[in-house]
FIKOLNU-845215 format. One record per residue: residue number from 1; chain; residue in three letters; x, y, z of N, C-alpha, C in turn. Coordinates in steps of 0.2 Angstrom, whole numbers. Last residue first. Layout:
# FIKOLNU-845215
node torfi NUM	marza A	palo ALA	n.c1 X	n.c2 Y	n.c3 Z	ca.c1 X	ca.c2 Y	ca.c3 Z	c.c1 X	c.c2 Y	c.c3 Z $
...
# end
This chain:
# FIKOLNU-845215
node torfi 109	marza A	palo UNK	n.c1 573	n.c2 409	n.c3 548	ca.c1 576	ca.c2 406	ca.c3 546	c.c1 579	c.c2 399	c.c3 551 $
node torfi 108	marza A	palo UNK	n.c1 558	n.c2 418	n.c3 552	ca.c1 564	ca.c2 417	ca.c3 553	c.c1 566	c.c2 410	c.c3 553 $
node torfi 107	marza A	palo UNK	n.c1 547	n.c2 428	n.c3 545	ca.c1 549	ca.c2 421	ca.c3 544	c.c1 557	c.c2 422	c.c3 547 $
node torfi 106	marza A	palo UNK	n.c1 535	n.c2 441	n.c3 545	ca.c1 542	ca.c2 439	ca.c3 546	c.c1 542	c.c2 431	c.c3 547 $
node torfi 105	marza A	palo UNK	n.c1 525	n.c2 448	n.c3 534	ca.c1 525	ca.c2 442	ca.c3 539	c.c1 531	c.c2 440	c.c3 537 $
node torfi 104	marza A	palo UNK	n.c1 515	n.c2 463	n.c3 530	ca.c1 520	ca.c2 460	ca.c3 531	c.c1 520	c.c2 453	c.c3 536 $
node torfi 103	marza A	palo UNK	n.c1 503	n.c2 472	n.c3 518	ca.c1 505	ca.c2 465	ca.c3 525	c.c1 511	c.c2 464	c.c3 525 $
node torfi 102	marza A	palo UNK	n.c1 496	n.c2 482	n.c3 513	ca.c1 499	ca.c2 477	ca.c3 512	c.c1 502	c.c2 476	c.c3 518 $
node torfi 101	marza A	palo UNK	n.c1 480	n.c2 490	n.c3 501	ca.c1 483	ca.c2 486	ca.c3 508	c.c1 487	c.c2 481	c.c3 509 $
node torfi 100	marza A	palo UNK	n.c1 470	n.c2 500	n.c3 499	ca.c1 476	ca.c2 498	ca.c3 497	c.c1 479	c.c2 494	c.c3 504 $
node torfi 99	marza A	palo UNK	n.c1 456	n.c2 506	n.c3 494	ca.c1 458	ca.c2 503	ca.c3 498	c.c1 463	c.c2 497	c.c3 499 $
node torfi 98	marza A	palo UNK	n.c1 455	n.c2 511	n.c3 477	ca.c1 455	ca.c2 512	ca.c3 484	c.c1 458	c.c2 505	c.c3 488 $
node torfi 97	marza A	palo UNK	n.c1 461	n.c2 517	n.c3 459	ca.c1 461	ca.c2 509	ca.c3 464	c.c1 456	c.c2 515	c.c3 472 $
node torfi 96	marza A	palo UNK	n.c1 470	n.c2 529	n.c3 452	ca.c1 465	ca.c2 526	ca.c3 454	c.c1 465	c.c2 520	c.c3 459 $
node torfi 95	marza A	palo UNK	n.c1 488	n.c2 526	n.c3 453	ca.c1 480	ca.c2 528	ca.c3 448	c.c1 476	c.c2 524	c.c3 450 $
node torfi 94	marza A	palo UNK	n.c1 504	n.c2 529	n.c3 459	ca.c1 497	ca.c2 525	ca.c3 461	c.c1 492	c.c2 529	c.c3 454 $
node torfi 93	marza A	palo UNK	n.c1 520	n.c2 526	n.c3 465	ca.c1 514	ca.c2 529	ca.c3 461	c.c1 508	c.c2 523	c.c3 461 $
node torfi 92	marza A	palo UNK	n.c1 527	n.c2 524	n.c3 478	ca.c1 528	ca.c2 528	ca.c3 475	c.c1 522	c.c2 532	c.c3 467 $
node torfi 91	marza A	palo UNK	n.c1 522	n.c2 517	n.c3 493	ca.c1 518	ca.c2 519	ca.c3 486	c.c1 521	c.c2 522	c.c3 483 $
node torfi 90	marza A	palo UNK	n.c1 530	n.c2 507	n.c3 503	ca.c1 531	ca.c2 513	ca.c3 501	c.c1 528	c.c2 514	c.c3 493 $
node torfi 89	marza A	palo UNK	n.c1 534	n.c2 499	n.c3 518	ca.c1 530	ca.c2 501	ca.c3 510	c.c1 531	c.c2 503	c.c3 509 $
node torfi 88	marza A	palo UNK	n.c1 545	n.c2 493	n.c3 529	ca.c1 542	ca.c2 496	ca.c3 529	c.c1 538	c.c2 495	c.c3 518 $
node torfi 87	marza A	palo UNK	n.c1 557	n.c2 492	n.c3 542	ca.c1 557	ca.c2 486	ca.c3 536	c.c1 549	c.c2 492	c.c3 535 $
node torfi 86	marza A	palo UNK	n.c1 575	n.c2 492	n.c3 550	ca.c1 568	ca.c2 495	ca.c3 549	c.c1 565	c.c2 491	c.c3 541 $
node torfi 85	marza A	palo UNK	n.c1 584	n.c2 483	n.c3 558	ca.c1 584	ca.c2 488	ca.c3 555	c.c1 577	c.c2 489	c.c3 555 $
node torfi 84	marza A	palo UNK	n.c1 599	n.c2 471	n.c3 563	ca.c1 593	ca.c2 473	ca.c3 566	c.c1 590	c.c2 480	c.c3 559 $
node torfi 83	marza A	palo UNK	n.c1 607	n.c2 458	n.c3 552	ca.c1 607	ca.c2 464	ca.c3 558	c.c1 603	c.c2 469	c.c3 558 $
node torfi 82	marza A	palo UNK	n.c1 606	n.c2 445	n.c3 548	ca.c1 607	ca.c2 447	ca.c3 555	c.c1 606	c.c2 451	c.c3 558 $
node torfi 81	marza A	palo UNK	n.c1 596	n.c2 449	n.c3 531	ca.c1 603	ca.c2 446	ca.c3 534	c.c1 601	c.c2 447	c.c3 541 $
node torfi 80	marza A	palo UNK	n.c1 586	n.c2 448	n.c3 520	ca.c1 587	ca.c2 451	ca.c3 525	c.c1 592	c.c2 447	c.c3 529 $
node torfi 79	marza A	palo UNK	n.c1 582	n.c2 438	n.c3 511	ca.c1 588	ca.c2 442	ca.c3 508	c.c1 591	c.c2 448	c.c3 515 $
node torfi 78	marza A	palo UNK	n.c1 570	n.c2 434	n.c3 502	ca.c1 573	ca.c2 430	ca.c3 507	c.c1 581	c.c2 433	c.c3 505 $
node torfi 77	marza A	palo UNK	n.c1 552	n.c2 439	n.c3 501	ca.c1 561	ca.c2 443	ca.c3 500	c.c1 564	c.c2 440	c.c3 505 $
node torfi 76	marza A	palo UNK	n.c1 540	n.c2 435	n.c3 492	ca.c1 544	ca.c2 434	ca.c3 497	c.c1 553	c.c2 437	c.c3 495 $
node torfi 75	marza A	palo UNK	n.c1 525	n.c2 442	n.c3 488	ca.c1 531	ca.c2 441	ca.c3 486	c.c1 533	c.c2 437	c.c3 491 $
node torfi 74	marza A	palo UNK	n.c1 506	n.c2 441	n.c3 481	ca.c1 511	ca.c2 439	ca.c3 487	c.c1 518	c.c2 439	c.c3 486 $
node torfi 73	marza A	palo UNK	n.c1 497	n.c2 454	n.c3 474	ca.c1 501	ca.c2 450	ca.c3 475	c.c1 505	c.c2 448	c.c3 479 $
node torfi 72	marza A	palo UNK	n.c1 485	n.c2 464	n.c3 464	ca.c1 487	ca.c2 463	ca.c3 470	c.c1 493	c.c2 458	c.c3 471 $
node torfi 71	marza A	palo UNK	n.c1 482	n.c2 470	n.c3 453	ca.c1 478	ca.c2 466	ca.c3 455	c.c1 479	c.c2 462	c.c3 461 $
node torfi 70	marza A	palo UNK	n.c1 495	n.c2 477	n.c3 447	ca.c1 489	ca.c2 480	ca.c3 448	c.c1 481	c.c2 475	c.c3 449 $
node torfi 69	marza A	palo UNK	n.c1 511	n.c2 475	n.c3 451	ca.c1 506	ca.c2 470	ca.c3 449	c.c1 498	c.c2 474	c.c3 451 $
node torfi 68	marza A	palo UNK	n.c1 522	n.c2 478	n.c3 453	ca.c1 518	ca.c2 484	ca.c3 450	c.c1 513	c.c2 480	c.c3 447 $
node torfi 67	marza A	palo UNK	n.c1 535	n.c2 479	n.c3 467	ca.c1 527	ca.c2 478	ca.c3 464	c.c1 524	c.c2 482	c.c3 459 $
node torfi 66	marza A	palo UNK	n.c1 549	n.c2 476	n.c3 476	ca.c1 543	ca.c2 480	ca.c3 471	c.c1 539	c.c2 478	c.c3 467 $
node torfi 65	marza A	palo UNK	n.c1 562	n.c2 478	n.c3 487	ca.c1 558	ca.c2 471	ca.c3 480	c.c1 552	c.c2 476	c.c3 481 $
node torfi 64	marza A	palo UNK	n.c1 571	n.c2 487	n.c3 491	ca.c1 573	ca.c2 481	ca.c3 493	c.c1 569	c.c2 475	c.c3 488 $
node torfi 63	marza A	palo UNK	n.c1 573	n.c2 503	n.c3 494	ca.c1 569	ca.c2 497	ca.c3 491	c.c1 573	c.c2 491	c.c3 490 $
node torfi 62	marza A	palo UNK	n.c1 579	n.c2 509	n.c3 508	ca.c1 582	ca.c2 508	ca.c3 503	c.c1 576	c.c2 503	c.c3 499 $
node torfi 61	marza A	palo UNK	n.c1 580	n.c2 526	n.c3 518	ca.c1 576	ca.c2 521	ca.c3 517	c.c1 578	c.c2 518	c.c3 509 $
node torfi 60	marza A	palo UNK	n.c1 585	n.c2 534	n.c3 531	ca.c1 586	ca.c2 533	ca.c3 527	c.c1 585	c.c2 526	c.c3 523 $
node torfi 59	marza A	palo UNK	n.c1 581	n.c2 532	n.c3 546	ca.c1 577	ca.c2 538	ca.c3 541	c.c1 581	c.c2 538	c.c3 534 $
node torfi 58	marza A	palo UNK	n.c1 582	n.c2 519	n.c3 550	ca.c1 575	ca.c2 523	ca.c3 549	c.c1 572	c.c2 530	c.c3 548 $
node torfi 57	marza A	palo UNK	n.c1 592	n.c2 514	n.c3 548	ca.c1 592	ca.c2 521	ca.c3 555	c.c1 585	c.c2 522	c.c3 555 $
node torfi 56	marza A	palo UNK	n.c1 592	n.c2 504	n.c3 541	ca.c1 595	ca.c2 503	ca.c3 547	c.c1 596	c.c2 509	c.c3 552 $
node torfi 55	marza A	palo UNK	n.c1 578	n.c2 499	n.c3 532	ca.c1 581	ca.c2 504	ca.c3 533	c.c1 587	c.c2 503	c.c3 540 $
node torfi 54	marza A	palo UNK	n.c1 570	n.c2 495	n.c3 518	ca.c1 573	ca.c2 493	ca.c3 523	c.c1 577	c.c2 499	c.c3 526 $
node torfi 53	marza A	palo UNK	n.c1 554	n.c2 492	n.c3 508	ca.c1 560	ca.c2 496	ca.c3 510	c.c1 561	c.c2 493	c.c3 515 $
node torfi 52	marza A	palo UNK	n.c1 544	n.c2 486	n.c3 497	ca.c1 545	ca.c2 486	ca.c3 500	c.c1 554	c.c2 489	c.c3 499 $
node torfi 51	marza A	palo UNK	n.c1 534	n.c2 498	n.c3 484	ca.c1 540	ca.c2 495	ca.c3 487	c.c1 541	c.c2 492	c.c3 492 $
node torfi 50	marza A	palo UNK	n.c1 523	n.c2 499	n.c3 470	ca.c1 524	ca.c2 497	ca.c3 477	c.c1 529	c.c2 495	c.c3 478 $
node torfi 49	marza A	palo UNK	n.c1 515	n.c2 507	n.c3 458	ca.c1 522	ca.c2 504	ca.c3 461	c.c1 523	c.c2 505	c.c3 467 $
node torfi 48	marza A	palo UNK	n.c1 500	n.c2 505	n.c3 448	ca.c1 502	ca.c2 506	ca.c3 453	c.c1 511	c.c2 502	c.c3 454 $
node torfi 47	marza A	palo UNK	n.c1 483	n.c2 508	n.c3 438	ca.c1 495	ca.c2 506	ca.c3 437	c.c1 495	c.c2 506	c.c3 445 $
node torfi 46	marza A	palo UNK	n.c1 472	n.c2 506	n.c3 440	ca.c1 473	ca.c2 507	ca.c3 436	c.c1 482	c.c2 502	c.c3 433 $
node torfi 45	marza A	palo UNK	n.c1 468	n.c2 497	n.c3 455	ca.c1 471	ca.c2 503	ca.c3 453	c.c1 471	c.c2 502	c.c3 447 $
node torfi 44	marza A	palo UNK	n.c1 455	n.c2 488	n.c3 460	ca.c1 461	ca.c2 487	ca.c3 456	c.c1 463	c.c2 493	c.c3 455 $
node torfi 43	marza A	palo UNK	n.c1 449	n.c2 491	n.c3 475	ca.c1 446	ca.c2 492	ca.c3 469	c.c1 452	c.c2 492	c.c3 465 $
node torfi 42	marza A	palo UNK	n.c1 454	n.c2 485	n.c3 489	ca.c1 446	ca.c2 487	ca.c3 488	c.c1 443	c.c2 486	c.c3 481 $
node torfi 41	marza A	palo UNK	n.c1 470	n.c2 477	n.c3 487	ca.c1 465	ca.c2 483	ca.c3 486	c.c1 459	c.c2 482	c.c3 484 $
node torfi 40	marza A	palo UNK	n.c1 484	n.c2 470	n.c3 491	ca.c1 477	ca.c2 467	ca.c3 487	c.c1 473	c.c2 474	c.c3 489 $
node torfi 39	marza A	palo UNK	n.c1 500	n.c2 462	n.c3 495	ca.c1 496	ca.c2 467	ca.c3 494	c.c1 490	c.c2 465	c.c3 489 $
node torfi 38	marza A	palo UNK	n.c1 512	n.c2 454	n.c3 503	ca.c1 506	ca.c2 455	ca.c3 500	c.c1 504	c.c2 461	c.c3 499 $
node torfi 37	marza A	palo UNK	n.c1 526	n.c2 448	n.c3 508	ca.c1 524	ca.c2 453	ca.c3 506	c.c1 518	c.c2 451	c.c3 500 $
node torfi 36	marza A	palo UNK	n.c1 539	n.c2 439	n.c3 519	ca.c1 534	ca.c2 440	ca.c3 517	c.c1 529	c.c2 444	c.c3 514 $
node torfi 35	marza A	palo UNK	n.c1 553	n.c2 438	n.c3 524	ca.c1 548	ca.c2 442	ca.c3 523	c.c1 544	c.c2 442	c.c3 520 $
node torfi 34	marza A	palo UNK	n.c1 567	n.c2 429	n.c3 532	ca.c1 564	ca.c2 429	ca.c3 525	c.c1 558	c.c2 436	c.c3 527 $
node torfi 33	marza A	palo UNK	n.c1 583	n.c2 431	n.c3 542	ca.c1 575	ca.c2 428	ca.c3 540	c.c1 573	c.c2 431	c.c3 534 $
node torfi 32	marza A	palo UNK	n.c1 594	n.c2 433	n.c3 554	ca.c1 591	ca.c2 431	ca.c3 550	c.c1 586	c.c2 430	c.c3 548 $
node torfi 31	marza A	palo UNK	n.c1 588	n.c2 445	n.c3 566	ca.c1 589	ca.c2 436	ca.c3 565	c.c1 590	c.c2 436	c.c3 558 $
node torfi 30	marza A	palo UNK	n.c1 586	n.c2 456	n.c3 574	ca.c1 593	ca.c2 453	ca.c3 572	c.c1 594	c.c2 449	c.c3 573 $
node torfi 29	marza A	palo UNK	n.c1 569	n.c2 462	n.c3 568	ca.c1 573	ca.c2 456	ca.c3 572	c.c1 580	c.c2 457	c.c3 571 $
node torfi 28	marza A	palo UNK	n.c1 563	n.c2 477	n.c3 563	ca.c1 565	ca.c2 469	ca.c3 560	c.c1 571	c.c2 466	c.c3 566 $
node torfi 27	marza A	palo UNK	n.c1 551	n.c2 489	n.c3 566	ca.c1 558	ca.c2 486	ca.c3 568	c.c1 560	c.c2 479	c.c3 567 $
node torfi 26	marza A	palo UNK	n.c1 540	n.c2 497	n.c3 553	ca.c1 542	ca.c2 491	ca.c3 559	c.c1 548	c.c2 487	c.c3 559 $
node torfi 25	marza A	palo UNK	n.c1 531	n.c2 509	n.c3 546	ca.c1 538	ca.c2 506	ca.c3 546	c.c1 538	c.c2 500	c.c3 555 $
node torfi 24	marza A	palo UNK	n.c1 518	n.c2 513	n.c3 538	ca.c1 519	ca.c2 513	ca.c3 545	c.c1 527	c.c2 508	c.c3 544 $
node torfi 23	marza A	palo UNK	n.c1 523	n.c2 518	n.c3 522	ca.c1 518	ca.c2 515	ca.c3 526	c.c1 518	c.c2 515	c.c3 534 $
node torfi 22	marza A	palo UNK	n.c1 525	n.c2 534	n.c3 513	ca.c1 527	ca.c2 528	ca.c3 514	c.c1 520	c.c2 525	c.c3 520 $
node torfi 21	marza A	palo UNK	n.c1 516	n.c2 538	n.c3 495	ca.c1 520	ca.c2 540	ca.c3 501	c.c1 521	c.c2 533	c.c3 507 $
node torfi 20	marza A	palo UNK	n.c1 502	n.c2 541	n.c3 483	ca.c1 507	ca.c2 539	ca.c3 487	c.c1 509	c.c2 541	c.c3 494 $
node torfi 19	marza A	palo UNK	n.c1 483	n.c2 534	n.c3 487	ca.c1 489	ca.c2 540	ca.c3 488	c.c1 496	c.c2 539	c.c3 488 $
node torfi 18	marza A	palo UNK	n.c1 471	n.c2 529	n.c3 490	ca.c1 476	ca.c2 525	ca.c3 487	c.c1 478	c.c2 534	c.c3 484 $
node torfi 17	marza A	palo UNK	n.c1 470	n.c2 526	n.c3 507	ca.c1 470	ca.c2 527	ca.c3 503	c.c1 473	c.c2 526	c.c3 498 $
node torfi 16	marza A	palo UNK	n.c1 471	n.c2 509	n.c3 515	ca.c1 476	ca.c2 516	ca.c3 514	c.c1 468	c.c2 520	c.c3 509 $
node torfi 15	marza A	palo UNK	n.c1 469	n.c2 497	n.c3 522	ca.c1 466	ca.c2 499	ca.c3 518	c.c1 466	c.c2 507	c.c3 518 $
node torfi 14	marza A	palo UNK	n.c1 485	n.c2 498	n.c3 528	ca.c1 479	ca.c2 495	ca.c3 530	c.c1 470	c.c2 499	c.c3 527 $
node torfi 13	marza A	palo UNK	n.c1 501	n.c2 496	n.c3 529	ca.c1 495	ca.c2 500	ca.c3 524	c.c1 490	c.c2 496	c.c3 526 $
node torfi 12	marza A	palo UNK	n.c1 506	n.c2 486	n.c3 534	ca.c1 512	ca.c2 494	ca.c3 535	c.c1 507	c.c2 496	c.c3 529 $
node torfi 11	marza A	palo UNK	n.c1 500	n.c2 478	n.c3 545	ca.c1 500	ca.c2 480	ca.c3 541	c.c1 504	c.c2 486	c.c3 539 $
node torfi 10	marza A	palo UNK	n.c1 507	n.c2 460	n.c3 550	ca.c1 505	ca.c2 466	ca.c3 551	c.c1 505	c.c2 471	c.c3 545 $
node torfi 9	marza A	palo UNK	n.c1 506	n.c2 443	n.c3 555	ca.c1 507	ca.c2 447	ca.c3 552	c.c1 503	c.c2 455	c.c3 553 $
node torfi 8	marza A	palo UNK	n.c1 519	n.c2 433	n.c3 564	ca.c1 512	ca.c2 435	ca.c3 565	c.c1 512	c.c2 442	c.c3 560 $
node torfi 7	marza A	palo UNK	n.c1 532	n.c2 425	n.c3 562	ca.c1 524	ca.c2 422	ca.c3 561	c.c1 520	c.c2 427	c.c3 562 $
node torfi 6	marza A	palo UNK	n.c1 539	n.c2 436	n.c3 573	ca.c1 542	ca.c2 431	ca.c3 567	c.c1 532	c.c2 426	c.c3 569 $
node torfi 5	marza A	palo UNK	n.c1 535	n.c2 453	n.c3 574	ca.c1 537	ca.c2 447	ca.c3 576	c.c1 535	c.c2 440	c.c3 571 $
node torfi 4	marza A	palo UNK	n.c1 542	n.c2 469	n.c3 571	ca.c1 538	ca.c2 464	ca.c3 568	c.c1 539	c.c2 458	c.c3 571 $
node torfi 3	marza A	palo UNK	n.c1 539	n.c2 481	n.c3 584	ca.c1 543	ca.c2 477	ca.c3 581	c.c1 540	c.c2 470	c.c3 579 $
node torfi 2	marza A	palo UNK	n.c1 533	n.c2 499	n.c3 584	ca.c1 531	ca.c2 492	ca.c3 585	c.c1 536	c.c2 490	c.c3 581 $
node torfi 1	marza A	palo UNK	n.c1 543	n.c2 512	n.c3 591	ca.c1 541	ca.c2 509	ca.c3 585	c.c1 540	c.c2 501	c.c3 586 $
# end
């Protein structure tokens, strides 16, 4: 599993379909740090809920800050602590829209 490096950003949906289910997941630092989190699509969805998730084994996944802004958005989730895990999307509902796609960009503290 690719590991997020601090300043450079990556896509855990890279103009997705607009489908639920989760994103490509990537290994987070044991640094403290922030995370930053966008999302923007081809064509507005209708509704849509997007999560970002975190995980420390990377098969049990917790949302951690969520989206239901149907026109896209930049967050920041300054809450990730020292120790090492999995960081990842997750569409849980979607109507209509295409081309769905969110970013990630690690910021260490």
């Amino acid at each position: 599993m690719e590991a997020i490096q601090p300043g450079l950003a990556v896509r855990t949906f890279d103009a997705a379909a607009a489908s639920t289910g989760a994103g490509t997941p990537f290994a987070v630092p044991a640094r403290a740090g922030a995370l930053v989190w966008q999302t923007w699509f081809g064509t507005d969805p209708a509704s849509i809920a997007v999560s970002l998730e975190y995980s420390l084994d990377s098969i049990h996944w917790d949302a951690i800050d969520s989206s239901i802004v149907v026109t896209g958005e930049v967050r920041t989730f300054a809450g990730l602590g020292g120790a090492p895990g999995f960081i990842r999307g997750n569409i849980t509902a979607i109507s209509g829209g295409a081309e769905v796609t969110m970013q990630l960009v690690w910021t260490v503290y």
